[in-house]
N, C-alpha and C positions, 0 to 999 in steps of 0.2 A: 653447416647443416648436415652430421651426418657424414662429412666427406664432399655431400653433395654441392653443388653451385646455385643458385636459383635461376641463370640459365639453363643447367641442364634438369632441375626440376621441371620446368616449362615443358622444354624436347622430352622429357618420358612422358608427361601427362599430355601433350596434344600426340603422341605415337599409341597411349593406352598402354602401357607399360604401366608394369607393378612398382610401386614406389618404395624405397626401404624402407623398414619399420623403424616409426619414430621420426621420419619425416615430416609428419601430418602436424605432429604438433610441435616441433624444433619453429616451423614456418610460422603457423599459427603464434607461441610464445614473441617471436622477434619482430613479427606485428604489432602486436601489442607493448612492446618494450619502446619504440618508436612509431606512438602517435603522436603528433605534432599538431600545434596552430598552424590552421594553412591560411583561413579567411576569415573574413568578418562584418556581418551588418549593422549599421546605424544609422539612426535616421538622419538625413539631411534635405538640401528643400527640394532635390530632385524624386526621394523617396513619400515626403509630406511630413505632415507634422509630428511630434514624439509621441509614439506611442506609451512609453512609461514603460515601467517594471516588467519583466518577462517572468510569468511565473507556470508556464509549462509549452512544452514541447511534444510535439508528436508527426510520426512520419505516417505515410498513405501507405498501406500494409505493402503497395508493389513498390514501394520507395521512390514512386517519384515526385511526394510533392510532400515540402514541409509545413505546419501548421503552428504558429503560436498563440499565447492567450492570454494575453498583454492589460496591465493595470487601466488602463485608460479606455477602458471600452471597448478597445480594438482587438481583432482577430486578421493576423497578416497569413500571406502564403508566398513558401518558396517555390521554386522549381530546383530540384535538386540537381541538375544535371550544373546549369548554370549560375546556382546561388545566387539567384538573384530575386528581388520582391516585385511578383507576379498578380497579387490582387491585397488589397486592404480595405477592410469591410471596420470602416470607423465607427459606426454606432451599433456594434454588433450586440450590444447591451448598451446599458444604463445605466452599470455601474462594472468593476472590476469585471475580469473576466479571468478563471481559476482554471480550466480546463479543458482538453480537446480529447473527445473519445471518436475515433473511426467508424462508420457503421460496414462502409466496404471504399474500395480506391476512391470514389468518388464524395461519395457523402460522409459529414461527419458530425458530433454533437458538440457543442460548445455550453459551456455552465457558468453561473455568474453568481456576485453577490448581490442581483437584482433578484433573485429564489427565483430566477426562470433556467431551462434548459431551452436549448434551441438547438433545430436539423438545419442542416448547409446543404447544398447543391455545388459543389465548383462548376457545375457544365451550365448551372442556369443561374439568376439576376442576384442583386446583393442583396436583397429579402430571405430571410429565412423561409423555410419551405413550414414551419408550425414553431408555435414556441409551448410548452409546457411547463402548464403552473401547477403548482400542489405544495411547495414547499415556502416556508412561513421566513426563513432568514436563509444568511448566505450559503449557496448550492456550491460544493468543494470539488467532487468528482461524477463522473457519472462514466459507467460500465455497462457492456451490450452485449448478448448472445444474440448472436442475427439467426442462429437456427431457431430461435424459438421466439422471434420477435418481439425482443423483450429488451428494456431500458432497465439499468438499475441508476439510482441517482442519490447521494445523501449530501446530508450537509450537517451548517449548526443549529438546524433547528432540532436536531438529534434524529432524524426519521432517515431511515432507508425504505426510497419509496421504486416501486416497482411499476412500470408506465407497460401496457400493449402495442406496441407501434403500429401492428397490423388495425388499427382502432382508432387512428388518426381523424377526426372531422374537423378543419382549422386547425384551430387553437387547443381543440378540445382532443382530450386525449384519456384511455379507462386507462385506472394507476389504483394504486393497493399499497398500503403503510404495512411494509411487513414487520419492521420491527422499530422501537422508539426509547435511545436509551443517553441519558442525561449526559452522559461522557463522549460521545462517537465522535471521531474525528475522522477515519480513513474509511472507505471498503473498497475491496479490491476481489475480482474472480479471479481464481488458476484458470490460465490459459484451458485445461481440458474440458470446464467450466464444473466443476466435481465438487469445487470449495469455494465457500465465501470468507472471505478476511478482513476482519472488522480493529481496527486499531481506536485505542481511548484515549483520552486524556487523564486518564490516572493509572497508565504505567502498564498496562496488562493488554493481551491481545485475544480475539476470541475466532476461532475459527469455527466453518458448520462444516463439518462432512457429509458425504453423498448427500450433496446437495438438490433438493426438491421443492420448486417452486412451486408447486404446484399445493401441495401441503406444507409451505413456509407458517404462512398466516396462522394455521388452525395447531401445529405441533408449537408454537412457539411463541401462541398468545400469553402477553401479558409477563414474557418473563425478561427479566430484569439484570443483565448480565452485573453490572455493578452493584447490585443488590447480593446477584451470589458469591460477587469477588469477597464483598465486605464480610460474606459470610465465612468466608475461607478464612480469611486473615483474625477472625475474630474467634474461631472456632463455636460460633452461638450459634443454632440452630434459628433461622426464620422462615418460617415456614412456607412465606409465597415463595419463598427459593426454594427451598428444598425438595418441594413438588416436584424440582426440575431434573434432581439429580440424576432419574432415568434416562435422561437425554445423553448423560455421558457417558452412556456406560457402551462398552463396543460392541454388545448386541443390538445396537438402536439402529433400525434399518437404513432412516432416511433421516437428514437432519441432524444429526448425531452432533455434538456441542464440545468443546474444550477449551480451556482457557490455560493462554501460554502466559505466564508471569517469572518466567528467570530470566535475568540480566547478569552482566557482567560484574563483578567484584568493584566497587566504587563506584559501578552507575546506577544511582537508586531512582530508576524511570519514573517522569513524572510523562507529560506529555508528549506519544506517538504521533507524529504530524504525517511522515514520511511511510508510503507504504506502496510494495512492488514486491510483485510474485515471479520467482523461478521460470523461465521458457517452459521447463520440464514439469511444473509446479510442485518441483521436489520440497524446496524452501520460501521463507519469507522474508524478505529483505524489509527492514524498517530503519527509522534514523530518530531518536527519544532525544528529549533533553533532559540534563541531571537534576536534580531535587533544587540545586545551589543554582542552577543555568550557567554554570563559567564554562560548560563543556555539553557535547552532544555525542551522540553513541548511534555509530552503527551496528546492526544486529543482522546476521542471518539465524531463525528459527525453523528446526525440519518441522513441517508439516503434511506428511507422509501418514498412510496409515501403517502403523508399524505392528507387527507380532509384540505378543507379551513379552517374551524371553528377550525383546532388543529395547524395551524401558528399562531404565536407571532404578523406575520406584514400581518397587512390586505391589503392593497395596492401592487399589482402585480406590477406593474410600477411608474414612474417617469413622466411626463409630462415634456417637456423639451422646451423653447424659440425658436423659432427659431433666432433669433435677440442676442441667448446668445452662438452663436456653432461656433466663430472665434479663440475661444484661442488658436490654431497650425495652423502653416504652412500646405500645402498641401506639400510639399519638407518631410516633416518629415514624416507625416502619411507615404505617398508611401515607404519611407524609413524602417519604421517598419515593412510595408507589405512583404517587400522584402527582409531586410537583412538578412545575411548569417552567420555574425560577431557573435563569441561568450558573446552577453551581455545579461543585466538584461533587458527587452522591456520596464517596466514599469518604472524604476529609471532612464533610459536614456533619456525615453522623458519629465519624470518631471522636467531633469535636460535644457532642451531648453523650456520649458514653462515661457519665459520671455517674452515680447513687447519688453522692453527693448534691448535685444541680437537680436531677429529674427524678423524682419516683419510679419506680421501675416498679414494675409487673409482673404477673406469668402470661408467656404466651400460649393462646389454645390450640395445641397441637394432637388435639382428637384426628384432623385431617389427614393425620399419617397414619396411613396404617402398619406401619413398621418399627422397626426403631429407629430413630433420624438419623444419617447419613449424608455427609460432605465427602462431595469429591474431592480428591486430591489432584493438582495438577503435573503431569510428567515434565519432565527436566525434557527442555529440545532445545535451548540454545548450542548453535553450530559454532559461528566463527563471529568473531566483532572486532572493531577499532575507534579508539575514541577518535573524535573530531574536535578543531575548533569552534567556538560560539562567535562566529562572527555575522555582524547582522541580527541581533536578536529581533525576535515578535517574526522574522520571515518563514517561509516554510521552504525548505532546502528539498528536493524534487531529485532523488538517486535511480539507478536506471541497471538492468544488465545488457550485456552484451548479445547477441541474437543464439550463440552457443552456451550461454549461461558460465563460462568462466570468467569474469572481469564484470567490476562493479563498478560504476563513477560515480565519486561522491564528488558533491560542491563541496572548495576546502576554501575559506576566504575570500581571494581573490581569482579563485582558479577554480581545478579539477582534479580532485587527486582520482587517480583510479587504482585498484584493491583488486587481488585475486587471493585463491586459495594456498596455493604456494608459488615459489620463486619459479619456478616450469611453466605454473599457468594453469596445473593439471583442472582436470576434470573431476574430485572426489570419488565421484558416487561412480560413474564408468570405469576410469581407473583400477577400481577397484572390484568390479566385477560385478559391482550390487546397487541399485538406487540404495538402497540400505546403508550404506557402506561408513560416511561419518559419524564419530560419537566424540562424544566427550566436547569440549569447547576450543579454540585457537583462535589466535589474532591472525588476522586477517593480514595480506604481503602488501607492503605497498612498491605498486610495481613503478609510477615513477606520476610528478605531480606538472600539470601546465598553469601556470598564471598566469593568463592573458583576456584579463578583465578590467576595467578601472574602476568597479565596486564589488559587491556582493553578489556571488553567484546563485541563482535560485536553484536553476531546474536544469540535467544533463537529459541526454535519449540519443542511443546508439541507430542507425540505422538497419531496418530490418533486409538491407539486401545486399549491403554495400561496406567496407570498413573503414566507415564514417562515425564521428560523434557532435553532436551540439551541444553546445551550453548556451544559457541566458541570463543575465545578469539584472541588478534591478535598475541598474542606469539605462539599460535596454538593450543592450547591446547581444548578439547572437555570433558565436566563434563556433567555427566549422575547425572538427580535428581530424587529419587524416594517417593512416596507417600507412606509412613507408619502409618500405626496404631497403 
């Protein structure tokens, strides 16, 4: 270390002694190169009966209590000091149970494929303190700003619905559809709460900047984020997209819109299951599967607001023909705007993009009063590494570290964990700049645990302690710890 000892590291930091440069992170790196399986829960009949699949994990923001959300209805809880299981709330739904959101140390929200959310109390009875209905099919995650007490919640019924907490009577709870779109599979806040991140099932990510809820609803009715992808890829002008292209543009105060769509060389994303935001909420960490499904892609995406002069593509927009905007029927458009039906929006209408099969039209594009214009999206993939497809139809739950260098991806039977280089570094500090990565890299792999007997779902680092959890879907919960 340096020279130094990790004894005598100790003796200068409890004396307040300066420490040599480059200590901080030689320490930091040899932590992380030596995390280890230390422990492990299972159910047995002293614990009660199997709870099933573990398909997410979350610690109590002060770290001392962990929270899973387990196939079988169930929602367990550790104590983290002692690893051990401290309450089990068996019929905590009705049906699976997909996620655990904290609201503060004590209370937390738990989401199900029964389309309810539900508030926990640890300090009070196994009843839920309200459950909140609004959502038609199964509820995936659900995200919370406590300063403005606010619930985000989505699912597959495609809605990102937005709940007032402060507004609580029973059951009954005021909520707001802010946005509704045929593909959505993830959303996720940045930590600073400035961005929403919306992951699809057809390969594309859409992020809001300066984020405002308050004018979500009213900037953002009605628009169709895979309606505009389709519009991108297709270079046709449709015009209930196109209305929208103001949103992208970097003078958009509040609300401001982008859609990330580059991936890695041989990974042609189809469905974004996997989605986690940066500590810093420099980047987007997501995990796709390939077109073919024999393999799955981790991605980190800057989502930063960046100056012009540090984009790859200098051109904002597309200039677009008007005399080139007949390729669809006006019968389909409406039809995408409207439908209900569980499909892909973007593979269904490619699949009627014939002359041949449908008459095609002109569309009436009196409504612009410009010449139509497609955004283009900027190049921001950072860092990635393929994965195994092991366990297909699961959704694999990756995690950072509480410093944002180290990623854990479920690999298998295990946990491989991923930094940015063999040091550990920090990119974006290192370098003097949140700015600071460009261009794309594979991702380090700093070293892989297998100590699972199935398919690992969901990892989560502890937020106070240099701890990690995995879950697997046999049930099982492995405690890793960081040795010296």
């Amino acid at each position: 270390m340096s020279g130094l000892t990790f004894r005598e590291y100790l003796r200068r930091r409890e004396l307040g002694l300066k420490q040599p440069i480059g200590v901080q992170d030689l320490l930091r790196t040899k932590l992380f190169y030596n995390i280890q399986p230390v422990d492990a829960f299972t159910a047995s009949a002293a614990t009660g009966p199997s709870h099933g699949a573990v398909f997410n994990l979350q610690f109590s923001p002060d770290g001392k209590k962990l929270v899973s959300a387990c196939e079988k209805k169930s929602v367990l809880v550790f104590d983290c000091v002692s690893r051990k299981q401290v309450l089990a709330l068996r019929e905590a739904h009705t049906d699976c149970v997909n996620a655990i959101t904290f609201l503060d140390d004590q209370r937390f929200f738990s989401c199900s494929d029964d389309t309810t959310v539900a508030l926990w109390d640890l300090r009070s009875s196994r009843e839920p303190l309200c459950r909140l209905r609004g959502h038609t099919s199964w509820v995936k995650n659900v995200e919370v700003i406590p300063s403005q007490g606010v619930v985000l919640s989505s699912g597959f019924d495609w809605k990102l619905i937005c709940w007032d907490i402060n507004k609580i009577s029973g059951d009954d709870c005021v909520n707001t559809t802010l946005l509704k779109t045929n593909d959505l599979m993830r959303t996720k806040l940045s930590p600073d709460g400035s961005k929403l991140v919306v992951s699809t099932s057809s390969g594309y990510i859409m992020v809001v900047h300066d984020l405002n809820l308050d004018n979500f609803q009213e900037d953002l009715k009605l628009f169709k984020p895979s309606l505009y992808r389709l519009m991108q890829e297709t270079l046709t002008i449709i015009p209930e997209a196109a209305k929208y292209t103001s949103r992208f543009k970097k003078s958009c105060k509040n609300n401001r819109l982008e859609l990330i769509s580059d991936f890695p060389s041989g990974d042609e994303s189809t469905a974004i299951s996997s989605l986690e935001i940066h500590p810093n909420s420099w980047c987007a960490l997501s995990r796709n599967t390939s077109a073919q499904h024999d393999s799955e892609w981790t991605c980190l995406h800057d989502i930063q607001e960046l100056p012009r002069k540090n984009h790859l593509d200098e051109d904002e927009d597309i200039e677009i023909d008007r005399s080139s905007t007949n390729s669809f029927t006006r019968e389909r458009i409406e039809y995408a705007l409207s439908s209900e039906e569980d499909v892909n929006l973007g593979k269904t209408l490619m699949r009627v993009h014939s002359a041949s099969l449908l008459k095609s039209i002109s569309l009436d594009l009196d409504d612009l009063n410009e010449i139509p214009r497609i955004h283009k999206n900027k190049r921001r993939l950072l860092y990635f590494s393929e994965e195994s497809n092991v366990g297909q139809g699961f959704i694999k739950e990756q995690a950072f570290s509480p410093d944002g260098r180290l990623v854990s991806s479920p690999f298998g039977f295990g946990v491989r964990l991923l930094a940015f280089s063999p040091d550990c570094e920090d990119p974006w500090t290192k370098q003097g700049s949140p700015l600071a990565p460009t261009g794309s890299k594979c991702l380090y792999e700093v070293r892989t645990n297998i100590c699972h007997g199935n398919v690992v779902a969901c990892t989560k680092f502890s937020p106070v302690e240099p701890v990690l959890v995995s879950g697997c879907i046999q049930g099982k919960i492995a405690w890793h710890q960081m040795r010296l």
